[in-house]
C-alpha positions as CSV (number, residue, x, y, z in Angstrom):
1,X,131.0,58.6,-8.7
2,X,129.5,61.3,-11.1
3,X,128.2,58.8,-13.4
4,X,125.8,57.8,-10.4
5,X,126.2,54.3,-10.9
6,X,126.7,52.1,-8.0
7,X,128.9,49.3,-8.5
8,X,127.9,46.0,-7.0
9,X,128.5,44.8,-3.9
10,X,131.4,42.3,-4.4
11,X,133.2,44.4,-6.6
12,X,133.0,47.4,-3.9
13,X,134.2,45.0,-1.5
14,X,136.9,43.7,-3.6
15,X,137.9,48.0,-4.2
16,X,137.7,48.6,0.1
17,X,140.1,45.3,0.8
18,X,142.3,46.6,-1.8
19,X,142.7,50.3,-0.4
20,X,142.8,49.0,2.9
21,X,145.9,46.4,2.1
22,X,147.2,49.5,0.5
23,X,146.2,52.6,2.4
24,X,149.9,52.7,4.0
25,X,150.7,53.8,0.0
26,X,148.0,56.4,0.2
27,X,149.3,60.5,-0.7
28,X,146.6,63.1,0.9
29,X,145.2,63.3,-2.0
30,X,144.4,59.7,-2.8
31,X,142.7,59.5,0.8
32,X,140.3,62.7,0.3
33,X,139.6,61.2,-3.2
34,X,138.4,57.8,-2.4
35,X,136.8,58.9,0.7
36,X,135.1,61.9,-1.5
37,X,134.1,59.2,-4.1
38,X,132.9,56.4,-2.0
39,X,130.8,59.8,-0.6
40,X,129.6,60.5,-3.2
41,X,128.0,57.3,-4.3
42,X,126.2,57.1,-0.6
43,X,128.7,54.6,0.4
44,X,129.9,54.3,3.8
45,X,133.2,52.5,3.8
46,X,133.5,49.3,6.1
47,X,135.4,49.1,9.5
48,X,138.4,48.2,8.5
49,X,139.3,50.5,5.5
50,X,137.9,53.8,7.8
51,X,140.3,52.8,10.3
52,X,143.1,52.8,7.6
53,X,142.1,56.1,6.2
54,X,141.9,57.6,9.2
55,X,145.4,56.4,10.1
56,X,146.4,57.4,7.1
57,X,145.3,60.9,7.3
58,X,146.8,61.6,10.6
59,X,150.3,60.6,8.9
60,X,150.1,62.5,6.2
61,X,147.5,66.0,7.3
62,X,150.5,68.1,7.1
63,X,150.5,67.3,3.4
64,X,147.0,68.1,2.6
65,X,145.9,70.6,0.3
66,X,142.8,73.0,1.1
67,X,140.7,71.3,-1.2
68,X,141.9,67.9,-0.1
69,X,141.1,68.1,3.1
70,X,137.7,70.2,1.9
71,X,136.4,67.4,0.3
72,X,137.5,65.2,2.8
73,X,135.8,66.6,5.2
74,X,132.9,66.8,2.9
75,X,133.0,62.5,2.6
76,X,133.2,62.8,6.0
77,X,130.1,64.5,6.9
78,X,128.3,63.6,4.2
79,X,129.0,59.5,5.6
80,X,127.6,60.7,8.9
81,X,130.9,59.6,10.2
82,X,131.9,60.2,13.7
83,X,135.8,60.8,13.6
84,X,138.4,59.6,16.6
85,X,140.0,62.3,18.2
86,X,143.2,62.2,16.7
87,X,141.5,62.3,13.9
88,X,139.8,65.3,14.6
89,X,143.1,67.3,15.8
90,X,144.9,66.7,13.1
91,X,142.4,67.7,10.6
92,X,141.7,71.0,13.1
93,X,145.4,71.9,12.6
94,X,145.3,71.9,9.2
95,X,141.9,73.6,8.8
96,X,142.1,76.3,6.3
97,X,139.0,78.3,7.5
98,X,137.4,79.8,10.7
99,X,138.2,77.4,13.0
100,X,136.5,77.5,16.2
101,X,133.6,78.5,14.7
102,X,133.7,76.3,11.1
103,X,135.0,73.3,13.4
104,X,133.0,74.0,16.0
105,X,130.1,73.7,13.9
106,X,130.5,70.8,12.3
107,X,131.6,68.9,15.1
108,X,128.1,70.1,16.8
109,X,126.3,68.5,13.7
110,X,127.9,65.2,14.5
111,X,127.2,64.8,18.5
């Protein structure tokens, strides 16, 4: 991702069937690294592997690190990504800042 290269599309869809087959394997932060990545190079991750991630994340959020979950919500916001409720909770729980306000914020940049 910091080399700003884009890989092509078949090998990106190849990498999202992959982490999707595999997210179950996923440790916090493996999930706020490919999300942060994928982020990064303006990539919005298809149906299918969000849905994995997100599962993932709600299974593991009591694991997450500060800056795991920073830069997950980072990918996150920076995708435009609209996040399911349990999603959401989870990630409030953990939230290592200011939350109503910080939460509240950035949940009013998403409506």
């Amino acid at each position: 991702a910091k080399m700003g290269v884009k890989p092509d599309a078949g090998l990106l869809e190849a990498l999202q069937q992959q982490a999707t087959a595999t997210a179950g394997d996923f440790k916090p932060h493996d999930v706020a690294n490919l999300m942060w990545g994928l982020g990064k190079m303006g990539v919005t991750p298809d149906a299918g592997l969000m849905k994995a991630m997100q599962r993932r994340a709600i299974a593991t959020m009591r694991h997450f690190k500060p800056l795991d979950l920073a830069n997950l919500w980072w990918a996150l916001s920076s995708m435009g990504v609209k996040l399911d409720a349990p999603v959401l909770r989870a990630m409030e729980g953990q939230a290592p800042f200011n939350y109503p306000a910080d939460v509240g914020l950035w949940k009013r940049s998403h409506d």
